[in-house]
N, C-alpha and C positions, 0 to 999 in steps of 0.2 A: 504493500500500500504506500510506499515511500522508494521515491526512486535518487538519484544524486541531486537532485534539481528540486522537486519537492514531492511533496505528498497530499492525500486527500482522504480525509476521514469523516467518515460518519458512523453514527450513532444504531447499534444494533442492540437489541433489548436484553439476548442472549452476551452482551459484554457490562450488563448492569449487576454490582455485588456489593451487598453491605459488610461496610468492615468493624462494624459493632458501633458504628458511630452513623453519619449520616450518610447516605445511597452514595455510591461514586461509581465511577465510570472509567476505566482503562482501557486509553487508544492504542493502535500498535504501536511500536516502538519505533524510533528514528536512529538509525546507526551513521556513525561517521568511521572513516578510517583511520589507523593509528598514524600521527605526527609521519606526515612528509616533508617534502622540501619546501612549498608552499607555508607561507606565516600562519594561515587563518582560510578558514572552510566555512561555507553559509548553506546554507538549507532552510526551504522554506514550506510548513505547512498548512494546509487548509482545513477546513472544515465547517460543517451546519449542526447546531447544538438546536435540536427540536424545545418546541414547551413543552415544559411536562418534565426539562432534563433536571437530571442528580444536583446535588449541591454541589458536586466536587468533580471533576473531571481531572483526569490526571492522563498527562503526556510522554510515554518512558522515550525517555535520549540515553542511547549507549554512550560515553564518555568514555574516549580510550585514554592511554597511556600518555604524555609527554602532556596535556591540556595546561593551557599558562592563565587562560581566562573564559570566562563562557559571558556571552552576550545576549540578550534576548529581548526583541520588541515585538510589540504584537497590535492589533487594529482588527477591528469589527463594525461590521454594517448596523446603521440604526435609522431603519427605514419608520415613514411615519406611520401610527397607530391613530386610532379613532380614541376620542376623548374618554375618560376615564379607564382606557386599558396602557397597562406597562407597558414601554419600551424595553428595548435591551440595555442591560447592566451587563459589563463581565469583569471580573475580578483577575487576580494573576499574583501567583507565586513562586517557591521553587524547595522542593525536597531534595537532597545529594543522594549519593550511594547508598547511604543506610536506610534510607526507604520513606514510607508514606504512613507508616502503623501509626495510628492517635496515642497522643503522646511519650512516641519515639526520638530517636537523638537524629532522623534526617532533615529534620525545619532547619531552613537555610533563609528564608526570608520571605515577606511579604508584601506588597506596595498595594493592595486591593486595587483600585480602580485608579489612583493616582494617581498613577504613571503607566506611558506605554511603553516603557524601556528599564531593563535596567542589566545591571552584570556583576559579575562575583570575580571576585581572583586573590593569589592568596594575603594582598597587603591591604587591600581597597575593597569596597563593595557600594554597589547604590545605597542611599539610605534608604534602612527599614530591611536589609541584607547582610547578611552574614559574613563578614572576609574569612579566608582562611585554604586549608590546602584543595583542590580539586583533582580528585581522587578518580581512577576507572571507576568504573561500574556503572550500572542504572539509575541516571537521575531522573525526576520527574516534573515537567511544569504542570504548575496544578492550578487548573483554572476554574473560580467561581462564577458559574452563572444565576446573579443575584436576582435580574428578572430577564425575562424571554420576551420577543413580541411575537404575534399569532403566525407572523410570515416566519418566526426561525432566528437563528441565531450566528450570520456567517459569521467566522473569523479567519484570519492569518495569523501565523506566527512563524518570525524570523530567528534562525540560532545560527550564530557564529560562534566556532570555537577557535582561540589562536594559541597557537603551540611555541612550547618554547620552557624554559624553567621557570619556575616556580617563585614566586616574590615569597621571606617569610612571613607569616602569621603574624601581627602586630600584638604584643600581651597587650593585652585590657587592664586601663585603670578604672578602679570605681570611685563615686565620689564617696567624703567620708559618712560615718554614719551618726556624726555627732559635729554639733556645731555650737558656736560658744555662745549658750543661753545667759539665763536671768535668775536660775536655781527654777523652783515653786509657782511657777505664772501663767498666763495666758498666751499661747501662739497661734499666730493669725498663719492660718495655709490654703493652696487652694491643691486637692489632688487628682484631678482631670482635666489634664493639659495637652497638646498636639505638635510637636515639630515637624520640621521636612521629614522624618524618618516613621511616619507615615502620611496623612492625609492633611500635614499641618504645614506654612507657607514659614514658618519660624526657624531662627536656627536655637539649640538650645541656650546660647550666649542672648541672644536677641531677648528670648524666653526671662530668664533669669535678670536682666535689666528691667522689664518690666514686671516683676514680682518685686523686686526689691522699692522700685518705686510705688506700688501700691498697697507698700507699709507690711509684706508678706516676709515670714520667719523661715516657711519651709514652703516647699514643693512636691508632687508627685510626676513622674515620667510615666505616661499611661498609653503607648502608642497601641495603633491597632492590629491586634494579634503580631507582633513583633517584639521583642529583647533588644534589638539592634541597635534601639538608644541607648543601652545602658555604660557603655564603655568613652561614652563624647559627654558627658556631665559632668569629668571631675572638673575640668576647668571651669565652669561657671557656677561650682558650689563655692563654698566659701565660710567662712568663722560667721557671717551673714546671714546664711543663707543655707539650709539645710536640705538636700536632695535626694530625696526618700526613689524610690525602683521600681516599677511596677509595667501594667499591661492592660491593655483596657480589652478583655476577653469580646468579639465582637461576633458572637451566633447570630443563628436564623431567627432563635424565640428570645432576642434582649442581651445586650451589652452589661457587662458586669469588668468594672472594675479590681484590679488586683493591685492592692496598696500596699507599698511600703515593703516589695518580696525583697530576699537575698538575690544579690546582683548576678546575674547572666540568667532569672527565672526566666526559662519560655513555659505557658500554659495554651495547650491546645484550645481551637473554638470550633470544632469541626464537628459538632452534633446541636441536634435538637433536644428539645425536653423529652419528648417521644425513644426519644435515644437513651434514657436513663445514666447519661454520663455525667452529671452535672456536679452529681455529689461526691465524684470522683475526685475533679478537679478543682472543687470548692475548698476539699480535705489535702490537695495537695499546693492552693496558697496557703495555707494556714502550715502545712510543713515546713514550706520556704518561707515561716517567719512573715507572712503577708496577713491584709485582712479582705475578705468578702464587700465587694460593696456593691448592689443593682446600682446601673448607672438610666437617669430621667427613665423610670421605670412607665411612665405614661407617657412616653414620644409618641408622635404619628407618623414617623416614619419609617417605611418597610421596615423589618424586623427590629425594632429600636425597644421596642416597649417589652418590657419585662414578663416571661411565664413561665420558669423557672421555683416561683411559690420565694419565700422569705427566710424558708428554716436553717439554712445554710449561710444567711447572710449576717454578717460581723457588725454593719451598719446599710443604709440606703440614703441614696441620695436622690433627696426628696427637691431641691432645689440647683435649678441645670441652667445656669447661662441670665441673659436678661430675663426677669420673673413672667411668667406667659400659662394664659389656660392652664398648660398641661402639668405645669409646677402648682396650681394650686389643687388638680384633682390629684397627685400625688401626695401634696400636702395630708389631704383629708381623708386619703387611703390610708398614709400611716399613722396619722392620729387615732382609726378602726382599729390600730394594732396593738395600742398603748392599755385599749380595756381589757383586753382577755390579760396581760398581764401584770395589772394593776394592784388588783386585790388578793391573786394568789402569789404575788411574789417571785415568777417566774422568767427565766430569759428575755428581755425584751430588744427589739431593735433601733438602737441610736437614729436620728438623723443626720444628715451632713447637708453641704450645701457646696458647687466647685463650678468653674467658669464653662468648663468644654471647649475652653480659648483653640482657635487653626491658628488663625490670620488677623490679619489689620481689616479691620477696625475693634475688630472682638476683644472686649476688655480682662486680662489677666486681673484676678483676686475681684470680679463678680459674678457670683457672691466669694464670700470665704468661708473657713468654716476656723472657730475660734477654739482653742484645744487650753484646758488647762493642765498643765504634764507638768511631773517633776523635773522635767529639762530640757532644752531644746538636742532630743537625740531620738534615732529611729525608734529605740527601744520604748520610749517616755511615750513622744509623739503618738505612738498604734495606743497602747497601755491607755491614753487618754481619751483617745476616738470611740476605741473598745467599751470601754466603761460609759462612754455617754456624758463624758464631764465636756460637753461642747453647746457652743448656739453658732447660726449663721447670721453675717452681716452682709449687709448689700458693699460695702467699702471698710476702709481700717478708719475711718471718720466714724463711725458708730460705734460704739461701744456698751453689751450690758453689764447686769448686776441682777443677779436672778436666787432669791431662798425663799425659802419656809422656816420657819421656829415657830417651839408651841410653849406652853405655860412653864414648864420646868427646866428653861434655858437647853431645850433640843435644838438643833440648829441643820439645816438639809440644804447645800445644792444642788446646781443641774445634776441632774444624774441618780441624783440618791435620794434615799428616801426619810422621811421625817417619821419615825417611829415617835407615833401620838396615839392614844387612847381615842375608839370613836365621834366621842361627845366635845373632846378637849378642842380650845378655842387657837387656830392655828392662823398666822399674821404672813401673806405671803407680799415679798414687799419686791417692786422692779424698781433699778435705777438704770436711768439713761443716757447717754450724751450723744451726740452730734444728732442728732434728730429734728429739727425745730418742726413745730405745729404737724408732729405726724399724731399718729392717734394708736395705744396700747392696748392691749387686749388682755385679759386672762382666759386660759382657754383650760375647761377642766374634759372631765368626762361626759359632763353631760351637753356641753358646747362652750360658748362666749359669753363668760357669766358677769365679767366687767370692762368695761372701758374707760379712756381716759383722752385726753386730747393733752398731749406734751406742750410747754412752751415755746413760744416762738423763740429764743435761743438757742433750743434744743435740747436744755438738760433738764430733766426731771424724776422726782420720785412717784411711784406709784402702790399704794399700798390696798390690801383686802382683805378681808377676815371671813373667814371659813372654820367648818371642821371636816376630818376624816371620813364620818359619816355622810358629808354633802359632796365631798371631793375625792375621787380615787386618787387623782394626782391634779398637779396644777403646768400648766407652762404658760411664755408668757411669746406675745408677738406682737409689732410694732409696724405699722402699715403706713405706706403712704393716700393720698386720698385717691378715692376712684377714675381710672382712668376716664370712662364713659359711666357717667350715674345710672346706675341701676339701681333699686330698693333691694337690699339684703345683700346685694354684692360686695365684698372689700375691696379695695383698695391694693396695689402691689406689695411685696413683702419690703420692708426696710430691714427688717433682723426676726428672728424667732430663736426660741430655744427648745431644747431637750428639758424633759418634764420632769418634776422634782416630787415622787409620791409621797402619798399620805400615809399614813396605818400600819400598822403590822399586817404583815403577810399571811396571808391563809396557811 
């Protein structure tokens, strides 16, 4: 099916096999011949990916002996479709010799739809690619077909390989994992961020200038299904600025973030829910020292929106980029999640809140999410996410102050809980600043049980009296006024927090 010149594939039903993860498809193989006297060898193939195709399609290229670099661009037809049907999407990556097995050591790199090019060799690689040696055997370009349109899916795809020895392996620096805090305080972070090194227009020095200007302690590196940033961060961490590792896991059923892993973690995204892998590799950030987080778990964008369930998750982030619809029906999803473990005392999931920054204009640290750690260090940093000692602000301009205390000098922040007696008279008190004439909220279990309208300087206290028995937990959130007036509609978010219960535990 492949000749010196190129080839032509299509899709037969009888080469469709699940590898325990989501459906894929393996075309025939492309072979090149071992290192001649020519530099570099091109071959080009074809093919139509029907609707209805696998998520994964995978291309084997024989890779002989003497290979110095492999190159690979590809292009696709995107004829028009009638209104409300998909167009063509296709994705593109690359497995090496050791194969394509979910969660195997042959992930060489990713660029999804990013890019229509890119190349490996062993000093260099595109971003969002892997440098390193390029070995015989079987490698594979694995290409996602994220949507189809009714006509099909042509493609091309160009491989040149050029011969010659071998550049070494560059070792990897990571950045450090501690940076010179304040001891006992509050760190302002954003951890869903984008550079060139996947679908982001930034570089991560770019990145890191603008965290630091928007008053930001720490960072996460969350590229899509790719590690390949992790080795270009140490230069732009800093005694400043701390540079936490991660992966923004990018399925079919919802984006989940991987916070804060041990440096060089790659985490497969190659299944659906349906696929029952999830809890897999949910159990294997948390090995690599990372935390769980859904990422804008109510997007409307093909596969964006989270269904995957919560039980795995370490925190969610309930608040994605400028405040919009879909952050506030995430809001009030995870608020439904705060009752079931109110009153029995049981696991509950934090909020966060993080930019989703690519490009310019998109603003680094809105929102942020405000971490109170024992120190500005990976270890502190998760430790404080984990526990739920956090609120989100729209900017490092706002800042809260959020307890409870009841009659016998008990005292609870974010996170924790106010062990009080049903009946006992419990004082939950918010301060503010940088807010002028926004308007407060207390939000308990049973909805918005007070407000307040902040001073036009911005700083204010806000206090309410409750007990146990009226309140399962309390938290507090700070709105700005309504874009367009509706009755009963709020207002955008300016900051909220993580809930502070009431009661002893069932």
């Amino acid at each position: 099916m492949c000749n010196d010149e190129h080839g032509e594939h299509s899709i037969s039903r009888r080469g469709l096999f699940v590898t325990g993860a989501a459906a894929a498809l393996t075309l025939s193989s492309v072979s090149f011949a071992e290192a001649a006297a020519e530099e570099s060898t091109t071959k080009v193939v074809r093919g139509t990916l029907p609707p209805g195709s696998p998520d994964f399609v995978y291309l084997p290229v024989e890779i002989p002996r003497g290979v110095a670099e492999i190159r690979v661009s590809y292009a696709y037809e995107k004829p028009a479709v009638p209104a409300g049907t998909q167009g063509n999407a296709l994705d593109i990556g690359i497995f090496d010799e050791r194969g394509t097995e979910l969660g195997g050591k042959g992930f060489r790199g990713w660029s999804g739809g990013a890019r229509s090019e890119f190349f490996i060799r062993g000093d260099d690689a595109t971003p969002g690619y892997v440098p390193g040696p390029i070995r015989a055997g079987t490698w594979h370009i694995a290409l996602g077909p994220y949507t189809v349109a009714p006509q099909g899916l042509p493609y091309t795809i160009t491989l040149t390989l050029t011969y010659g020895p071998q550049a070494p392996a560059p070792r990897p620096v990571y950045p450090p994992e501690r940076a010179k805090g304040r001891g006992r305080a509050w760190y302002r972070g954003d951890c869903h961020l984008h550079s060139w090194y996947s679908d982001g227009r930034r570089t991560p020095a770019e990145i890191a200038a603008l965290a630091r200007a928007a008053g930001l302690d720490f960072i996460n590196s969350s590229e899509h299904n790719t590690h390949a940033a992790h080795a270009h961060w140490a230069e732009a961490a800093g005694d400043d600025l701390l540079v936490l590792l991660g992966e923004e896991v990018t399925t079919r059923n919802g984006h989940g973030v991987a916070l804060g892993t041990d440096p060089g973690t790659f985490v497969d995204w190659r299944y659906r829910v349906r696929d029952n892998r999830f809890g897999h590799y949910a159990r294997e950030i948390r090995r690599a020292g990372g935390l769980v987080v859904p990422a804008h778990p109510h997007a409307t964008c093909i596969g964006c929106n989270w269904k995957f369930g919560f039980g795995e998750a370490d925190a969610v982030e309930v608040w994605n980029g400028p405040y919009t619809p879909d952050d506030e029906v995430s809001l009030a999803a995870w608020d439904n999640t705060l009752v079931a473990s109110a009153r029995s005392g049981k696991r509950w999931t934090p909020a966060m809140g993080s930019s989703d920054a690519h490009r310019d204009p998109d603003p680094v640290g809105t929102p942020q999410t405000v971490v109170l750690a024992d120190d500005l260090t990976r270890e502190a940093i998760l430790d404080g996410i984990r526990a739920g000692r956090s609120y989100v602000a729209e900017s490092a301009a706002v800042s809260l102050s959020f307890s409870a205390s009841g009659p016998r000098g008990q005292h609870a922040g974010i996170g924790e809980r106010l062990r009080v007696d049903a009946d006992d008279p419990v004082t939950v008190r918010l301060e503010v600043t940088g807010a002028p004439g926004r308007t407060a909220r207390i939000v308990t279990d049973q909805g918005v049980l007070h407000t307040a309208t902040l001073p036009a300087e911005g700083t204010g206290t806000v206090e309410w009296h409750t007990t146990a028995a009226y309140a399962a937990y309390v938290r507090a959130e700070v709105r700005h006024a309504p874009v367009v007036p509706v009755p009963g509609l709020p207002g955008p978010l300016s900051a909220f927090t993580n809930p502070v219960f009431l009661g002893h535990a069932s």
